[in-house]
TIKE-912346 format. One record per residue (C-alpha): residue number from 0; residue in one letter; x, y, z. Coordinates in pm, 1 decimal. Example, Ala and Ser with C-alpha at 12.3 -4.5 7.8 and 13.67 -1.06 7.14 Angstrom:
+------+------+----------+----------+----------+
: resi : resn :        x :        y :        z :
+------+------+----------+----------+----------+
:    0 :    a :   1230.0 :   -450.0 :    780.0 :
:    1 :    s :   1367.0 :   -106.0 :    714.0 :
+------+------+----------+----------+----------+
END
This chain:
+------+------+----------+----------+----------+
: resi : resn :        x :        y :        z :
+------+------+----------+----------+----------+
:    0 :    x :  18386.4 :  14666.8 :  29755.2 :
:    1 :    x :  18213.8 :  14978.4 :  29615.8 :
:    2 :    x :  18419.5 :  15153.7 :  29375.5 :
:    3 :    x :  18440.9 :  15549.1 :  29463.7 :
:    4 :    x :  18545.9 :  15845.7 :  29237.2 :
:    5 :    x :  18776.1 :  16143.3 :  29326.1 :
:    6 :    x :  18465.5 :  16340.7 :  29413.7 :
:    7 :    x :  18616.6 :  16666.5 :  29335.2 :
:    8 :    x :  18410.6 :  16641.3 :  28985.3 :
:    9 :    x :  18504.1 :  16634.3 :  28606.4 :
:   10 :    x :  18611.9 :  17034.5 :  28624.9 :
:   11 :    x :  18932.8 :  16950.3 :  28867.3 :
:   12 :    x :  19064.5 :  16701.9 :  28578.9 :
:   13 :    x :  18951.8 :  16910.8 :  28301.6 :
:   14 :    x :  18953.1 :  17309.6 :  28393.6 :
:   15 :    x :  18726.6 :  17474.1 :  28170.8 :
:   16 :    x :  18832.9 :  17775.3 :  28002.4 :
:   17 :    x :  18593.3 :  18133.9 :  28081.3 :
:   18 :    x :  18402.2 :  18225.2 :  27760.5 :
:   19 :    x :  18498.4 :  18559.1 :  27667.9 :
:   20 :    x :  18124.2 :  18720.9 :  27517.0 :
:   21 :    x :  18123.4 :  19013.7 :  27292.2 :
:   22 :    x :  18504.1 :  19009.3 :  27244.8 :
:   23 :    x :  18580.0 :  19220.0 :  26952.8 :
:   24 :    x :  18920.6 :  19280.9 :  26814.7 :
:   25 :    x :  19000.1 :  19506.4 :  26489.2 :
:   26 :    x :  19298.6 :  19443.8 :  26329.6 :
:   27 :    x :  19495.1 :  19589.2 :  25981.2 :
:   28 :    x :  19342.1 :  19392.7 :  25662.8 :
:   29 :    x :  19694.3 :  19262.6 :  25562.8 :
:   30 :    x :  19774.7 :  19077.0 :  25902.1 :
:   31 :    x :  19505.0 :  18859.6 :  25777.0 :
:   32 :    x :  19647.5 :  18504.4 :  25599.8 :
:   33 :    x :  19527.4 :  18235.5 :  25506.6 :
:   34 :    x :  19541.7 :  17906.7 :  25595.4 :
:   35 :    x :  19761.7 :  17710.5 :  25436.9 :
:   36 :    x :  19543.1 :  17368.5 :  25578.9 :
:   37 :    x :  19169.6 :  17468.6 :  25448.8 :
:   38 :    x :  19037.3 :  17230.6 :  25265.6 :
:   39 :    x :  18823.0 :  17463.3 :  25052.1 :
:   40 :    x :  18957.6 :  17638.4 :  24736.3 :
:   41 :    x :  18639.0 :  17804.8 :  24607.2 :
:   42 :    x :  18418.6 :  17994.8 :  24767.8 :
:   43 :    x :  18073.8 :  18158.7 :  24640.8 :
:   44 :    x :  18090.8 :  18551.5 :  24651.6 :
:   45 :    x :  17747.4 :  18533.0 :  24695.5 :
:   46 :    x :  17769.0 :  18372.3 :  25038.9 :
:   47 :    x :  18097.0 :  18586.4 :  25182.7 :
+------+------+----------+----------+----------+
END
């Protein structure tokens, strides 16, 4: 017996989201916090 799939595809288990390009959002300098999970502590000036 040949096994079959759905054949509707992986995209009608999974939907895949539409990539929103050029999406830019400005927003007050104190909303910004940080995350309480990064891992880093230090970070160069230099490279910011």
């Amino acid at each position: 017996m040949v096994k079959r799939g759905l054949g509707k595809g992986l995209s009608a288990l999974i939907p895949t989201k539409e990539k929103v390009e050029g999406l830019v959002k400005e927003i007050s300098i104190n909303k910004i916090k940080p995350n309480p999970f990064q891992p880093r502590e230090d970070f160069d000036i230099q490279s910011l």
